[in-house]
C-alpha positions in Angstrom: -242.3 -6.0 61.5 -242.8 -10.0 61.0 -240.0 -11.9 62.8 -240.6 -14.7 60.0 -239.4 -12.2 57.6 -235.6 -12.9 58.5 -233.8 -15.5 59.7 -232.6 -14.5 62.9 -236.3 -12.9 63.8 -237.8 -16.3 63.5 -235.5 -17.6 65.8 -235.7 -15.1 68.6 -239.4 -15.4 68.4 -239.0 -19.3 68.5 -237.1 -18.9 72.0 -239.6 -16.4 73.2 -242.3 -18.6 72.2 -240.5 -21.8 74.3 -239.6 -19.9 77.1 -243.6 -18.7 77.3 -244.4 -22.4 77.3 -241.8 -23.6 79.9 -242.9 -20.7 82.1 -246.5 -22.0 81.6 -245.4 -25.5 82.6 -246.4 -25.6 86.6 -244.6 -29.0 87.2 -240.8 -27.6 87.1 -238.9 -26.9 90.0 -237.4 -23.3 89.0 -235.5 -23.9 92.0 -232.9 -25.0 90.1 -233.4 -28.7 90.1 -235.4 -30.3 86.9 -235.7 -26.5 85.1 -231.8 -26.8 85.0 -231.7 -29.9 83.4 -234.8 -29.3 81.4 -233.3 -26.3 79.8 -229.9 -28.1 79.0 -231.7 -31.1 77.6 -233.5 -28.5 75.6 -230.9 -26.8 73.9 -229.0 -29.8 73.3 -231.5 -31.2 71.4 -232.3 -28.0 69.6 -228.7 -27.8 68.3 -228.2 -31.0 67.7 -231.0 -31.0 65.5 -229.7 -28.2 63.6 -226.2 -30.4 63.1 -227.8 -33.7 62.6 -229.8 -32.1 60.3 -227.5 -30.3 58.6 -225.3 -33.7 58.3 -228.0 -35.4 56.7 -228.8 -32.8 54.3 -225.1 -32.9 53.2 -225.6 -36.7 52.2 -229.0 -36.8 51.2 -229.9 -34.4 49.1 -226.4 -31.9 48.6 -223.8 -34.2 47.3 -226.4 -36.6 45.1 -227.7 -33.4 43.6 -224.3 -31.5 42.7 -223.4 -35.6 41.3 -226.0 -34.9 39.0 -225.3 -31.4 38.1 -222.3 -32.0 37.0 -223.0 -35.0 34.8 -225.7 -33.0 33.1 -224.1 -31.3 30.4 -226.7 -28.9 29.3 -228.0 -28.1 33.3 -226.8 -24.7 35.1 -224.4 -27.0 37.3 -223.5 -26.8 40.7 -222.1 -23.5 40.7 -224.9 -21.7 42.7 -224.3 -24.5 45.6 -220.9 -24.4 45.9 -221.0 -20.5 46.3 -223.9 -19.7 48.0 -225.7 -22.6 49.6 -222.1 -24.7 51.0 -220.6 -21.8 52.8 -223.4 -21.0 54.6 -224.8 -24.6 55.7 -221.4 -25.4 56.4 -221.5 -22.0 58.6 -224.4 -23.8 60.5 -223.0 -27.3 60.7 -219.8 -26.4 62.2 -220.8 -24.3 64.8 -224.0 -26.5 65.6 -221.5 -29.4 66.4 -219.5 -26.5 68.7 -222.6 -25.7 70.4 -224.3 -29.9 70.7 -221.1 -31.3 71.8 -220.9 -27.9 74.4 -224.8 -28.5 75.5 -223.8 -32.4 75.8 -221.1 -32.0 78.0 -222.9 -29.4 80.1 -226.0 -32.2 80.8 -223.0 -34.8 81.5 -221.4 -32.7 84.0 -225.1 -30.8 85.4 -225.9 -34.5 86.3 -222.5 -35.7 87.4 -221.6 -38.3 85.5 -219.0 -36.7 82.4 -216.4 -39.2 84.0 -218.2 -41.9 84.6 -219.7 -41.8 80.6 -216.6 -41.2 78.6 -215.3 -44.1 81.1 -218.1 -45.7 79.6 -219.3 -46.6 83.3 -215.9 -48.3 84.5 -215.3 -46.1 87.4 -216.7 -46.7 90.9 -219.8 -46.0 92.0 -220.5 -45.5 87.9 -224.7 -46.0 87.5 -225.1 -48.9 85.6 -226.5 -46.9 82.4 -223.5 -45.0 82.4 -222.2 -47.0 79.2 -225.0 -46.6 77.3 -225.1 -42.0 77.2 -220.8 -42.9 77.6 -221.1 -44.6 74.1 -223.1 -41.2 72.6 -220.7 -38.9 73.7 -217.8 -40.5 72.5 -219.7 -41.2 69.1 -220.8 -37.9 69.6 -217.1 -36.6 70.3 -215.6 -38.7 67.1 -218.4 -36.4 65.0 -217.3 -33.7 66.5 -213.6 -33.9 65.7 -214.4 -35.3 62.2 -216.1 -32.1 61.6 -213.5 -29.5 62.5 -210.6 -31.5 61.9 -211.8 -33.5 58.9 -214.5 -32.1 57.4 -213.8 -28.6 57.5 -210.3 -28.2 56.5 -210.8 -29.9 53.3 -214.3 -28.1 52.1 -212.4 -24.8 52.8 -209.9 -26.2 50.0 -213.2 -28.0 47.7 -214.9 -24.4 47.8 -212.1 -22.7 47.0 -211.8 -20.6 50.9 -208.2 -21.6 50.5 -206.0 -22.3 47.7 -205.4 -25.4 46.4 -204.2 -27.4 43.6 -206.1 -29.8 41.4 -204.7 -32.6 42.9 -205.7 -31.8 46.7 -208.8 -30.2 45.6 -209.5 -33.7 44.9 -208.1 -35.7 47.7 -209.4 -33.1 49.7 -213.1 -33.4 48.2 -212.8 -37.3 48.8 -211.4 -37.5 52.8 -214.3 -34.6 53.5 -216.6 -37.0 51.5 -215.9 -40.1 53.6 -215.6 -38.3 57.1 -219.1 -36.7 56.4 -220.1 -40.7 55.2 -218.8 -41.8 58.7 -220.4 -38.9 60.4 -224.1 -40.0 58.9 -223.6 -43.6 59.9 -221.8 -43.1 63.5 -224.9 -40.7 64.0 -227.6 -43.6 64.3 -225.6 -45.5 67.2 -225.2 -42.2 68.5 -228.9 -41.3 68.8 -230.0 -44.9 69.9 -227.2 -44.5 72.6 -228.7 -40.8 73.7 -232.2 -42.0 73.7 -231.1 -45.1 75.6 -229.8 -43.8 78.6 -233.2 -41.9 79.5 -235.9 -43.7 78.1 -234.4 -47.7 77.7 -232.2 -48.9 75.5 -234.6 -49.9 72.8 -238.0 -47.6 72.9 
């Protein structure tokens, strides 16, 4: 059977296919040194492409497009969206941001320096680019919470998961609206700060 057929099988053969190369690659230390890291790095990046990307989707091309389905009065609307494409991304956005923040944290404290960043490097014996990943992961951390506290909540009432009224259909459409707004521009800090820390603070 072709993995590329479903989904999950083009994912699985993905991760087979990285693992190959990373065994392949002579130069890390499977001792547990650089491999450990390497692999965290890895999947951090990994997910947080899949939330990111998921984030930008949402802003760039979802909510413009179901704006102009529904001022076009003879077009099929938005309804297909709403139903089937929403709940689904929004399966993958959520849980992305569960699993990025998750990866995060686990690089932060592999490397021992998850006080010393969300201290922003205030604490002794801090290295001095502490500040700069310490500014990602609490941009990071704002997304995070945004998402499941913000974000969330009110699409379950917009997509009609839970039952609403008119009236907090709406409010509820416009605080998930601006929290995913704030999400897309606290995201470009964010990634400057991330780069930053292991490559210089402007590449």
């Amino acid at each position: 059977m072709n993995p590329l057929n479903t989904v999950k099988g083009t994912i699985i053969a993905g991760v087979i296919l990285a693992i190959l190369i990373g065994l392949a690659d002579l130069s890390l230390d499977w001792s547990g040194g650089a491999s450990t890291w390497s692999l965290l790095v890895w999947i951090h990046v990994l997910v947080g492409i899949v939330w990111v990307g998921l984030l930008y989707y949402f802003n760039f091309v979802q909510v413009p497009a179901l704006a102009e389905a529904a001022s076009d009065e003879g077009g099929p609307g938005g309804a297909g969206i709403t139903k089937y494409v929403a709940p689904r991304a929004l399966w993958w956005f959520r849980w992305g941001a569960v699993a990025t923040w998750l990866s995060g944290a686990a690089i932060l404290l592999h490397l021992g320096i998850f006080h010393h960043a969300f201290t922003l490097g205030l604490t002794a014996n801090a290295p001095g680019n502490a500040w700069i990943i310490g500014i990602g992961a609490w941009l990071g951390t704002i997304m995070f919470f945004n998402v499941w506290g913000l974000i969330w909540p009110n699409q379950k009432k917009v997509l009609g998961l839970v039952e609403a009224s008119a009236d907090e259909i709406n409010k509820a459409r416009r605080v998930a609206f601006l929290a995913s707004r704030t999400n897309t521009m606290l995201s470009i800090p964010m990634l400057l700060s991330m780069i930053g820390y292991g490559h210089g603070f402007f590449i």
